[in-house]
ChimeraX commands (.cxc) that place a marker at each C-alpha (Angstrom):
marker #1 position 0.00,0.00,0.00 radius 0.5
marker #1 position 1.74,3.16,-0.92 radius 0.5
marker #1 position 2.23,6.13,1.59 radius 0.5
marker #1 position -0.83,8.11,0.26 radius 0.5
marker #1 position -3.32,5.56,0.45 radius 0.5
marker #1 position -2.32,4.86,3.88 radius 0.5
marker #1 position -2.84,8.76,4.71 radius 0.5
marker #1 position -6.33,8.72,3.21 radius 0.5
marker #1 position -7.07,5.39,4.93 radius 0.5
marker #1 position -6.03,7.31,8.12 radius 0.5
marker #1 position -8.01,10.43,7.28 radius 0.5
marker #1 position -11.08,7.96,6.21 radius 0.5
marker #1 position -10.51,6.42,9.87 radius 0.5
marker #1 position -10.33,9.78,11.67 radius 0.5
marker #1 position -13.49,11.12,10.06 radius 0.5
marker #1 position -15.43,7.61,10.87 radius 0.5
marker #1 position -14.30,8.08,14.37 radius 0.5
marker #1 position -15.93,11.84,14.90 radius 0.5
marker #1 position -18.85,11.07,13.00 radius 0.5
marker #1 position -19.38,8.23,15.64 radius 0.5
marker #1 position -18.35,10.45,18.06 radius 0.5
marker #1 position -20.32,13.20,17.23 radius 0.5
marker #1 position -23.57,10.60,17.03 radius 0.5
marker #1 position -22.62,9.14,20.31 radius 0.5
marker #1 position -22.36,12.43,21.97 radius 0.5
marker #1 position -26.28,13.58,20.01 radius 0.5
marker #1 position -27.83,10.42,21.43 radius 0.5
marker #1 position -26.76,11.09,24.83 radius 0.5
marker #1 position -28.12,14.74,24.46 radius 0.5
marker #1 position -31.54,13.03,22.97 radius 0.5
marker #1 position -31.78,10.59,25.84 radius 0.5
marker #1 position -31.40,12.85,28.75 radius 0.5
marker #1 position -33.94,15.81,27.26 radius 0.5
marker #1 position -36.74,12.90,27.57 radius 0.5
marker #1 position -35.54,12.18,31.11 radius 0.5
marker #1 position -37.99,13.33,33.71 radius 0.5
marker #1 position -38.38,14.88,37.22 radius 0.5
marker #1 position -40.92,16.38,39.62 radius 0.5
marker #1 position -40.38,17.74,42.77 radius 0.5
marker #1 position -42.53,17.37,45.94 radius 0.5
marker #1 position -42.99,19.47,48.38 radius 0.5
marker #1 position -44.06,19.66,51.66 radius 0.5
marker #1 position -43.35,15.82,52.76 radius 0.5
marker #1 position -43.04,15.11,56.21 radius 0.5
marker #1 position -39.14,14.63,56.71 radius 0.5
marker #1 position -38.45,15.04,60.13 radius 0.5
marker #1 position -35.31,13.39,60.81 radius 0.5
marker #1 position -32.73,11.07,59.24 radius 0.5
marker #1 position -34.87,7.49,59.29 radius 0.5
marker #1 position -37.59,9.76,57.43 radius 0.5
marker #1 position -34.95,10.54,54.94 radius 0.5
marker #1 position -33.81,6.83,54.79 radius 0.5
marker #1 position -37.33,5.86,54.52 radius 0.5
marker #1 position -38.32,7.64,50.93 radius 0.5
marker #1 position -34.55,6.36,49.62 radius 0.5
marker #1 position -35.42,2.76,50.34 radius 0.5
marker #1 position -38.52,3.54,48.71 radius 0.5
marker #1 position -37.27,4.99,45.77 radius 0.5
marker #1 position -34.43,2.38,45.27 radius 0.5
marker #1 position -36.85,0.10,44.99 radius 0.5
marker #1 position -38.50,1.62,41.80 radius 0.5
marker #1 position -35.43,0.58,38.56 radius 0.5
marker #1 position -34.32,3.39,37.25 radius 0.5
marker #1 position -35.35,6.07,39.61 radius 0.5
marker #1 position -33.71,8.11,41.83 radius 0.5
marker #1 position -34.67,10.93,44.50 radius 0.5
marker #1 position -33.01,13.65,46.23 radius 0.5
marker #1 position -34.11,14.50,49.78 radius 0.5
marker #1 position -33.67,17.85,51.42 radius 0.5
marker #1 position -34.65,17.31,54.64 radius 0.5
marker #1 position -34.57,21.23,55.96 radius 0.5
marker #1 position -37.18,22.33,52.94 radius 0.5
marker #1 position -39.22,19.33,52.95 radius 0.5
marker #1 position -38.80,18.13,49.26 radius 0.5
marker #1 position -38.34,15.21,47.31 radius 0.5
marker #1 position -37.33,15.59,43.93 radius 0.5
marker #1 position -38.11,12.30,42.20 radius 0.5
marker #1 position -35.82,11.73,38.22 radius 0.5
marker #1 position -35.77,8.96,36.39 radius 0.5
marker #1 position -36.04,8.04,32.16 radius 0.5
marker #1 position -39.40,9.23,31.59 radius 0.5
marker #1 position -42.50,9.98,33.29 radius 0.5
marker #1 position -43.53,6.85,33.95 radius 0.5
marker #1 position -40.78,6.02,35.93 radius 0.5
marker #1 position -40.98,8.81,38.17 radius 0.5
marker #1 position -44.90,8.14,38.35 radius 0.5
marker #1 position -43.90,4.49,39.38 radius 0.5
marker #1 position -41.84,6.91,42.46 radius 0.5
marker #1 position -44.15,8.75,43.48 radius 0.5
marker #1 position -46.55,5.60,44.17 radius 0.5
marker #1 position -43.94,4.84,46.07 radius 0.5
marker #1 position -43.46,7.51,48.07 radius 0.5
marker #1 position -46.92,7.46,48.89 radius 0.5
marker #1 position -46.96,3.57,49.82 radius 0.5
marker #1 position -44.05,4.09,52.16 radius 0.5
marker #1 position -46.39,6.71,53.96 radius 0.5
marker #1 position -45.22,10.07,52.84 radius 0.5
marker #1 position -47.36,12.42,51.09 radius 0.5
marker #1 position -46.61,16.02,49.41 radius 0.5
marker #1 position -47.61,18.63,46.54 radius 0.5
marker #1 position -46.11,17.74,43.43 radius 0.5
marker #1 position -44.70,20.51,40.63 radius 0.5
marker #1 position -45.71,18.72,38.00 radius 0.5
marker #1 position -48.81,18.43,36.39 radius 0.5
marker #1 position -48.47,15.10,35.06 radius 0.5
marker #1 position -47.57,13.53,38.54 radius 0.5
marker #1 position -50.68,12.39,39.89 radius 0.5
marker #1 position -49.77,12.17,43.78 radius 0.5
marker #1 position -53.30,9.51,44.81 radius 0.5
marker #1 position -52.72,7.98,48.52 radius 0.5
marker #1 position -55.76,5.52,47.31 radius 0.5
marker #1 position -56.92,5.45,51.14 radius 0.5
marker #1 position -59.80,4.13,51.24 radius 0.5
marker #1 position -61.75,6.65,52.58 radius 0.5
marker #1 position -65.46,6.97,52.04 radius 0.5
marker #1 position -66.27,10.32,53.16 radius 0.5
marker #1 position -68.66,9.26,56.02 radius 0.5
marker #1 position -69.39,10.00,59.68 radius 0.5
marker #1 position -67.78,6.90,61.99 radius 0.5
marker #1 position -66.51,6.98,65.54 radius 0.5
marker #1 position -63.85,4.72,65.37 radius 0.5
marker #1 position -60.86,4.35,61.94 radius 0.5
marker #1 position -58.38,2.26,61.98 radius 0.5
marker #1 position -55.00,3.49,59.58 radius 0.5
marker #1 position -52.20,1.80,58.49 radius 0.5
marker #1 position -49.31,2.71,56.44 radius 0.5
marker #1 position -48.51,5.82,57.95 radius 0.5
marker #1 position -45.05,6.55,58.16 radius 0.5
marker #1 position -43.83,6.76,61.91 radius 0.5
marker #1 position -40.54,6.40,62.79 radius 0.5
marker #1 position -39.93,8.42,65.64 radius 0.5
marker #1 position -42.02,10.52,67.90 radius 0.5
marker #1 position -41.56,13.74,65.82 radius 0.5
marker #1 position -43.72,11.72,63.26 radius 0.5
marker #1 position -46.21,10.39,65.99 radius 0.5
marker #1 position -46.47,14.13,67.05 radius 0.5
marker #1 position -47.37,15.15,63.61 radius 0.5
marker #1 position -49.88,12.59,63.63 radius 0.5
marker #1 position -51.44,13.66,66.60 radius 0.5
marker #1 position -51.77,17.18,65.12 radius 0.5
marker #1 position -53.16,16.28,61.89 radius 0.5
marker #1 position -55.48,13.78,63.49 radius 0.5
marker #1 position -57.15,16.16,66.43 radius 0.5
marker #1 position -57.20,19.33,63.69 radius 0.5
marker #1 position -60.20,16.99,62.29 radius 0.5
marker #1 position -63.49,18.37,64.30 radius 0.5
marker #1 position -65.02,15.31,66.31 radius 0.5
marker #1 position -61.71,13.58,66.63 radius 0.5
marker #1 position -61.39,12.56,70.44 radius 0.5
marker #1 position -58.20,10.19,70.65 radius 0.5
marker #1 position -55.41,8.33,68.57 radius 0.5
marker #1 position -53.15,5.85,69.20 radius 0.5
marker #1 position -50.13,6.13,66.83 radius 0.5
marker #1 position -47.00,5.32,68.45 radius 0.5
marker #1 position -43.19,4.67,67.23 radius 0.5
marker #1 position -43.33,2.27,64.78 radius 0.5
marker #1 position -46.44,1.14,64.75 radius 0.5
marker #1 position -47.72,-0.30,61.70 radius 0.5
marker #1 position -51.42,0.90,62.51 radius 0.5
marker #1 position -53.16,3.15,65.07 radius 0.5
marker #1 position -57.33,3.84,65.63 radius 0.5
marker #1 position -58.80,6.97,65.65 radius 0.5
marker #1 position -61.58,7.89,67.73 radius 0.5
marker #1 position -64.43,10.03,68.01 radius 0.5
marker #1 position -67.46,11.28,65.77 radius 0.5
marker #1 position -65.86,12.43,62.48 radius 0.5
marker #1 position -65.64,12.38,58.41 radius 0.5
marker #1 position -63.21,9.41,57.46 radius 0.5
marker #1 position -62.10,11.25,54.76 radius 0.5
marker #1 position -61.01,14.70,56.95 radius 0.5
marker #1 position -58.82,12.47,59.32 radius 0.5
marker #1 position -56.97,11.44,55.65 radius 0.5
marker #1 position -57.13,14.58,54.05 radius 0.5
marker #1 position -55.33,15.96,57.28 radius 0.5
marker #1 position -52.60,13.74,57.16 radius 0.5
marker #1 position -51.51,14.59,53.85 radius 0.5
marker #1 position -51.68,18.03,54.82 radius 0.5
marker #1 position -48.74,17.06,57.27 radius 0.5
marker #1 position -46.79,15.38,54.50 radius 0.5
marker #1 position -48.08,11.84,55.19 radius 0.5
marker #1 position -50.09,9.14,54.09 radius 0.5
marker #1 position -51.76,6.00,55.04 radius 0.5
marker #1 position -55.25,4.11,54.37 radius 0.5
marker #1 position -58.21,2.72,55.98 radius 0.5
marker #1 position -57.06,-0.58,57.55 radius 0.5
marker #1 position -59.23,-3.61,56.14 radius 0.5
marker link #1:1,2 radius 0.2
marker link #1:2,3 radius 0.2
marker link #1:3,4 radius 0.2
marker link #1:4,5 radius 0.2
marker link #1:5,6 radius 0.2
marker link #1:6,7 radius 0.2
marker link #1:7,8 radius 0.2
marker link #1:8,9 radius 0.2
marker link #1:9,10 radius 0.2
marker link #1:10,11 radius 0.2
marker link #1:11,12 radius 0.2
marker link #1:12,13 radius 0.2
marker link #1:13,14 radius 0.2
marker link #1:14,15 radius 0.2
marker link #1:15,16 radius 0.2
marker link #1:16,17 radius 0.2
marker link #1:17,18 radius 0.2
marker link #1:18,19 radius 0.2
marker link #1:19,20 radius 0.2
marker link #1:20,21 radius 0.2
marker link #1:21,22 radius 0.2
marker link #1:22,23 radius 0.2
marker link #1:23,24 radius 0.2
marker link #1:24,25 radius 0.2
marker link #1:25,26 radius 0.2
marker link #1:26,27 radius 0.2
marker link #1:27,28 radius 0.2
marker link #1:28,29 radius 0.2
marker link #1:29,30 radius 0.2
marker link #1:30,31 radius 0.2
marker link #1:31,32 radius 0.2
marker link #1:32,33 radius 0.2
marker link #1:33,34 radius 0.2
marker link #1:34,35 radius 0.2
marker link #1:35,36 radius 0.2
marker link #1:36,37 radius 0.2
marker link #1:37,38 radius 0.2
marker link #1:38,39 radius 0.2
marker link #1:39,40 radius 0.2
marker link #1:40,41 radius 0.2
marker link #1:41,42 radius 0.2
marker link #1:42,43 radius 0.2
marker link #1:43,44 radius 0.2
marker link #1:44,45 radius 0.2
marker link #1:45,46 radius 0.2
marker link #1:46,47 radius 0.2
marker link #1:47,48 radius 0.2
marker link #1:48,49 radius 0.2
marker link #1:49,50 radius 0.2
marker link #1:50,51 radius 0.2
marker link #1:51,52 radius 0.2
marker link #1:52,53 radius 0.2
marker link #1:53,54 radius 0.2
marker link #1:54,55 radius 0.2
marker link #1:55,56 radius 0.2
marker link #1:56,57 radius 0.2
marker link #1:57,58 radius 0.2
marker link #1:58,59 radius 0.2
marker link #1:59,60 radius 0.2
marker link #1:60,61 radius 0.2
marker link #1:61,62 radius 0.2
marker link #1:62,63 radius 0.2
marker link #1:63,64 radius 0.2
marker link #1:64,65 radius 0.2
marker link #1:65,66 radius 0.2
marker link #1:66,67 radius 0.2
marker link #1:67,68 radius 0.2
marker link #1:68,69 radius 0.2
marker link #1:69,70 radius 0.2
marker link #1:70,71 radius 0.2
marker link #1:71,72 radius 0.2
marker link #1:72,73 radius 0.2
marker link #1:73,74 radius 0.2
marker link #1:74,75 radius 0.2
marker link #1:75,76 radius 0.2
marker link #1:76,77 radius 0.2
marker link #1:77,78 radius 0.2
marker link #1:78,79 radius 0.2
marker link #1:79,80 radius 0.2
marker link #1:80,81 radius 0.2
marker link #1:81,82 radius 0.2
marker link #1:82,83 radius 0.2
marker link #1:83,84 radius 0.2
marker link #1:84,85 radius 0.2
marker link #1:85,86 radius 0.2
marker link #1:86,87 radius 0.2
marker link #1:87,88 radius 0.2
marker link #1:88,89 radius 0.2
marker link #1:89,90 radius 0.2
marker link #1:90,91 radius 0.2
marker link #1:91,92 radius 0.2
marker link #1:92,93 radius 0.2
marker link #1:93,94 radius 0.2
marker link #1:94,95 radius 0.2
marker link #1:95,96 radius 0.2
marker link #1:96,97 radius 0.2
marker link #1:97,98 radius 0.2
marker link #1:98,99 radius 0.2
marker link #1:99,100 radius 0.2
marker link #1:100,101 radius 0.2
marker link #1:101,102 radius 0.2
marker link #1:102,103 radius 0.2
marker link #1:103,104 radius 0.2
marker link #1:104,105 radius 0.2
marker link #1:105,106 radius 0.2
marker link #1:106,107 radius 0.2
marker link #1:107,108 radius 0.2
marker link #1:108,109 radius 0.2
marker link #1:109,110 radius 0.2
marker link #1:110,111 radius 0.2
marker link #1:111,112 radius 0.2
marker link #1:112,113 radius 0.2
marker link #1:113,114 radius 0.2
marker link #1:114,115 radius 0.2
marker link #1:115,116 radius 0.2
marker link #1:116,117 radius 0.2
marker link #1:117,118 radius 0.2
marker link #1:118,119 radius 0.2
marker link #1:119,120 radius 0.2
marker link #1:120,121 radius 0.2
marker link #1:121,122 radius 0.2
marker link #1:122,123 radius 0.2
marker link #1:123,124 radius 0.2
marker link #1:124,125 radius 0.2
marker link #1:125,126 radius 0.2
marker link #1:126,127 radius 0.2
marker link #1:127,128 radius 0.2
marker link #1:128,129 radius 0.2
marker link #1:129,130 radius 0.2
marker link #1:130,131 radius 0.2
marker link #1:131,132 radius 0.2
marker link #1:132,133 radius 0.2
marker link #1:133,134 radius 0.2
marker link #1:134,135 radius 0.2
marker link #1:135,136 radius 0.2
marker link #1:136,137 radius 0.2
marker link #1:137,138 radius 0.2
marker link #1:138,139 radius 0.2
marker link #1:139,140 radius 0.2
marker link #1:140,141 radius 0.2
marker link #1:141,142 radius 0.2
marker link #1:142,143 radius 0.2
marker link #1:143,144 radius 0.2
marker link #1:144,145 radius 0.2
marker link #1:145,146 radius 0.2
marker link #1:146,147 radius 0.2
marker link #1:147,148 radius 0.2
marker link #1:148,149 radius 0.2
marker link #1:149,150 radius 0.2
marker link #1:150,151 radius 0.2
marker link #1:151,152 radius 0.2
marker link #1:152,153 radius 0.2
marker link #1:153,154 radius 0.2
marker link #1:154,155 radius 0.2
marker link #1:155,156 radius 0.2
marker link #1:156,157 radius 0.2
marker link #1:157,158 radius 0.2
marker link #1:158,159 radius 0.2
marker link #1:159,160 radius 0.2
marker link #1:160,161 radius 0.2
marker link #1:161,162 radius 0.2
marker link #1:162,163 radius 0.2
marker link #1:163,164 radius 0.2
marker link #1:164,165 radius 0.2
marker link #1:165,166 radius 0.2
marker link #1:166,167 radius 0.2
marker link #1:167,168 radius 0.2
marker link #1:168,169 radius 0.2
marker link #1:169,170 radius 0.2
marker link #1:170,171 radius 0.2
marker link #1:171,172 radius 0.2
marker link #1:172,173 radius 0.2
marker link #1:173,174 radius 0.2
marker link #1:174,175 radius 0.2
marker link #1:175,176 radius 0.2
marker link #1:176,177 radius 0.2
marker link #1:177,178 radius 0.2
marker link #1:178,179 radius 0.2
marker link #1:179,180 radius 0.2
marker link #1:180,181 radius 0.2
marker link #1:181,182 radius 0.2
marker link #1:182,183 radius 0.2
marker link #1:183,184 radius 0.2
marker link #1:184,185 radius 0.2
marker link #1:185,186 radius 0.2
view
């Protein structure tokens, strides 16, 4: 092969390489403008096991991730595409946590079970409460609902009864209002 074929050979080579450079480097543009992310707001994140909590969560979901700031209360769930992060946030919300999302598209639904009728007794489960911070929360979200009388959530319990003369749905309602969620225990 003389020398001058070699060069063009080389040059043929060297513009190959860009191009598949340059293609490589497009695609990874392409793939992260259709990845997605929502923040929440508002979650109840009182101390470190809450923060541990919605990771282990998360993790759970493939290809998600989430970033916790525990001083402003938000959860900013990315992953692929929507559906991804939607898969998240159901997560989020089955590990007890509940917030205000900044997207549209997210729909944040606790699914609790509520009916929206008068009853004097409730029992919940799946509330998140890992330390008495998050028991205190409870107790304030609970007995803001008018007719509530008592609760019984305690640290690390995996359900607690309400009591009293009240709307199902209020005593819900309320604890998503403190950045929680749970359901009607069957």
């Amino acid at each position: 092969m003389s020398k001058t074929s070699l060069m063009k050979l080389n040059i043929l080579v060297m513009k190959t390489l860009v191009g598949i450079t340059l293609l490589s480097v497009a695609l990874l543009v392409s793939a992260s403008a259709t990845a997605s992310q929502a923040k929440i707001t508002d979650v109840h994140l009182c101390c470190k096991s809450c923060v541990s909590g919605v990771q282990t969560a998360i993790e759970k979901v493939p290809g998600a991730k989430a970033e916790v700031d525990q001083d402003a209360g938000t959860v900013t769930l990315s992953g692929p595409d929507d559906g991804t992060v939607q898969k998240a946030a159901d997560a989020l919300i089955a590990a007890g946590y509940f917030g205000k999302s900044s997207d549209s598209k997210l729909i944040l639904d606790a699914k609790n079970g509520a009916k929206g009728q008068k009853v004097q007794s409730l029992k919940i489960e799946g509330v998140h409460l890992c330390c008495g911070k998050c028991v205190k929360a409870v107790d304030h979200a609970v007995k803001s609902v008018p007719g509530v009388k008592e609760q019984t959530a305690a640290k690390g319990a995996k359900s607690f009864e309400v009591t009293g003369d009240f709307n199902d749905k209020d005593v819900l309602d309320a604890l998503q209002k403190e950045g929680l969620s749970g359901k009607v225990a069957k």
